[in-house]
C-alpha positions in Angstrom: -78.2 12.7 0.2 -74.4 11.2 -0.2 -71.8 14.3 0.3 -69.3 14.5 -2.7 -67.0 16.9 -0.8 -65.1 15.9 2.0 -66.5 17.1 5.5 -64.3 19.5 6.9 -63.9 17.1 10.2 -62.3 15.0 8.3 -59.8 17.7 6.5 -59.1 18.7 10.3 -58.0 15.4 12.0 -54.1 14.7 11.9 -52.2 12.6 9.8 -51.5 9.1 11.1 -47.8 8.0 11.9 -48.0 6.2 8.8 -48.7 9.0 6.5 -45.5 10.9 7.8 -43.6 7.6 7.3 -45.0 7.6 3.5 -43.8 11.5 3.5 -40.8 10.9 4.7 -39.5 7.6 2.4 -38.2 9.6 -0.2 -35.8 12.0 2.2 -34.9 8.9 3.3 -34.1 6.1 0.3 -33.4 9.3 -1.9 -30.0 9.9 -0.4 -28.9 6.4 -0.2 -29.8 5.9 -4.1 -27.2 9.3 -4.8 -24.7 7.4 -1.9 -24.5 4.1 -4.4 -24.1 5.4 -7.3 -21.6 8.3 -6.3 -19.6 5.3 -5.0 -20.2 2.9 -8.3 -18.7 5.6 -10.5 -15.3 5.7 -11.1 -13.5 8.5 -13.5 -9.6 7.7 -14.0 -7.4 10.5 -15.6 -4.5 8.9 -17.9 -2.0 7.5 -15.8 -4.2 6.1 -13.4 -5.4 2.9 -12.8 -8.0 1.6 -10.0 -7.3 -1.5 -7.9 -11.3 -3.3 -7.0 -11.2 -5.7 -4.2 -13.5 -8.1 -3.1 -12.2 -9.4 0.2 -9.4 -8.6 0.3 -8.3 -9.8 -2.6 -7.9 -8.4 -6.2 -10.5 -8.5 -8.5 -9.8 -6.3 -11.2 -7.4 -3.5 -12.1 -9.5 -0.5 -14.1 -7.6 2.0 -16.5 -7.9 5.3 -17.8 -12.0 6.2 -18.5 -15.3 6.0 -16.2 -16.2 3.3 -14.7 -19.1 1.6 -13.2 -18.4 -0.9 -10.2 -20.4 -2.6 -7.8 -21.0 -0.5 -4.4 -20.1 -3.8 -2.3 -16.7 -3.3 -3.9 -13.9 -1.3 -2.1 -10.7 -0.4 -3.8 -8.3 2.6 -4.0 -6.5 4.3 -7.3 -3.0 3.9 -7.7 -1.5 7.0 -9.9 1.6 5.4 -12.1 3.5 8.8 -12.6 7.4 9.0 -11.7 7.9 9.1 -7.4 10.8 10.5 -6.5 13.2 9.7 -3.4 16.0 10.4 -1.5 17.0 9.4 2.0 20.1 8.9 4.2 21.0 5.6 4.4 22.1 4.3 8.2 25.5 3.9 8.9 26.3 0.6 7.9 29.6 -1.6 8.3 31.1 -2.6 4.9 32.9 -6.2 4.4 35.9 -5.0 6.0 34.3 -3.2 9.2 34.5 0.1 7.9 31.1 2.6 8.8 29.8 4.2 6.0 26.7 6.1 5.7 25.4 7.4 2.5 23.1 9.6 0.6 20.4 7.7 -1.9 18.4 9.0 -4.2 16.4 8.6 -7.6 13.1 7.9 -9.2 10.8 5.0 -9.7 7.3 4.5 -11.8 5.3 1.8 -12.3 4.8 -0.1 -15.4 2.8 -3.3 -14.8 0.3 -2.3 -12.3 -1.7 -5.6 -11.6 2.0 -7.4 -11.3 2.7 -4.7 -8.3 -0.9 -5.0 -6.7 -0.7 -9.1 -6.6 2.6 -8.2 -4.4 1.9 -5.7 -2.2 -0.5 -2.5 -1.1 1.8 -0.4 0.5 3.0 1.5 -2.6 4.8 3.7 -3.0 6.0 2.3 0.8 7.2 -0.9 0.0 9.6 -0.2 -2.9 10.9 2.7 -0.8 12.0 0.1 1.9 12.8 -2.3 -0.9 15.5 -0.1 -1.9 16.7 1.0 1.0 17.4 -2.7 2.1 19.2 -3.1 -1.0 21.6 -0.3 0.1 22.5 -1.7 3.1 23.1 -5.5 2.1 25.4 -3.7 -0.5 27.2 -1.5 1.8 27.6 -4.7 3.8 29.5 -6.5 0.6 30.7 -3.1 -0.3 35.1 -3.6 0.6 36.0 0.0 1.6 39.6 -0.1 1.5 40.0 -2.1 -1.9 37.8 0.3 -3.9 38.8 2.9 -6.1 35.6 4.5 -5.7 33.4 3.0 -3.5 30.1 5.4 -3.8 30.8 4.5 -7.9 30.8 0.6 -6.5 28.0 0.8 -4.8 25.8 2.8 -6.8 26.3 0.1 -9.5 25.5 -2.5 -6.9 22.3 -0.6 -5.7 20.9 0.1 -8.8 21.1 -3.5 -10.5 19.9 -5.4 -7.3 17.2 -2.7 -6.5 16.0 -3.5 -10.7 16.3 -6.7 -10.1 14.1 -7.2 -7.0 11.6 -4.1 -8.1 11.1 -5.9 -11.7 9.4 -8.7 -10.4 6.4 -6.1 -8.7 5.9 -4.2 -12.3 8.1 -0.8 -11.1 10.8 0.6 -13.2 14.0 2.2 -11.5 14.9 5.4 -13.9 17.3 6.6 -11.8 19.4 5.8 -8.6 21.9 7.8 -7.4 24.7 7.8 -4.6 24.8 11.4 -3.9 27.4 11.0 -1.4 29.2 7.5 0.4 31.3 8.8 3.6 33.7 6.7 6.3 32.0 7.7 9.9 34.1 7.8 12.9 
């Protein structure tokens, strides 16, 4: 007589390694599914734009919407709303040996986005620096003593080298202010 039902010795014996392993698969391939596409999506508010690499260089530059990317791609979002500044400049020697030291401020945005991630990464870093250098090589060719109003003078200066350098890596100086321009010592 052939038995239809299954004995109940063979309802009782364990479960071979390789039936937990078939148990387990989707805990395990389930997760890194959701880990792919949570990293392939990418949802830009307006104003933003997303910078995709592939190494190390730029591959694309995504705007506003959602966006679907490759996983194998990294990248970070750059946010083009207005940054404001403000620093103390170092005391600095004009052209005539006079030490100044100044207050800087103002506000910068960015307008071509792929022209400022060809240039560099470190935003909103670099164009910090950028114009801070500019202060000081125009404090440098800054003559105290001849000057009517030097902070006037060198605001001018500041602001038309610091356009000129930042134009060339897509950012926009709205405003740049000497706040104060004082002899030390």
């Amino acid at each position: 007589m052939v038995a239809l039902a299954p004995s109940l010795e063979s309802l009782a014996a364990p479960l071979a390694i390789a039936d937990y392993a078939v148990l387990a698969l989707p805990f395990v391939v389930l997760p890194v599914v959701l880990l792919v596409v949570v990293r392939s999506v990418v949802m830009l508010d307006e104003g933003q734009y997303h910078v995709v690499t592939v190494d190390g260089e730029v591959d694309e530059v995504l705007e506003e919407g959602i966006h679907v990317r490759s996983p194998l791609r990294t990248g970070w979002t750059l946010d083009t709303s207005p940054v404001n500044f403000q620093f103390q400049g170092a005391v600095v020697e004009t052209d005539d040996g006079v030490p100044v030291r100044g207050d800087v401020s103002g506000r910068f945005r960015i307008v071509d986005p792929e022209r400022l991630v060809s240039i560099t990464r470190e935003y909103p870093g670099d164009v910090r620096r950028r114009i801070d250098e500019a202060y000081v090589t125009q404090v440098e060719r800054l003559s105290w003593e001849g000057a009517d109003d030097p902070a006037a003078t060198l605001e001018e200066r500041c602001a038309s080298e610091v356009e000129r350098a930042l134009e060339r890596w897509g950012v926009e100086v709205e405003r740049l202010e000497v706040e104060r321009l004082d002899r030390v010592g």
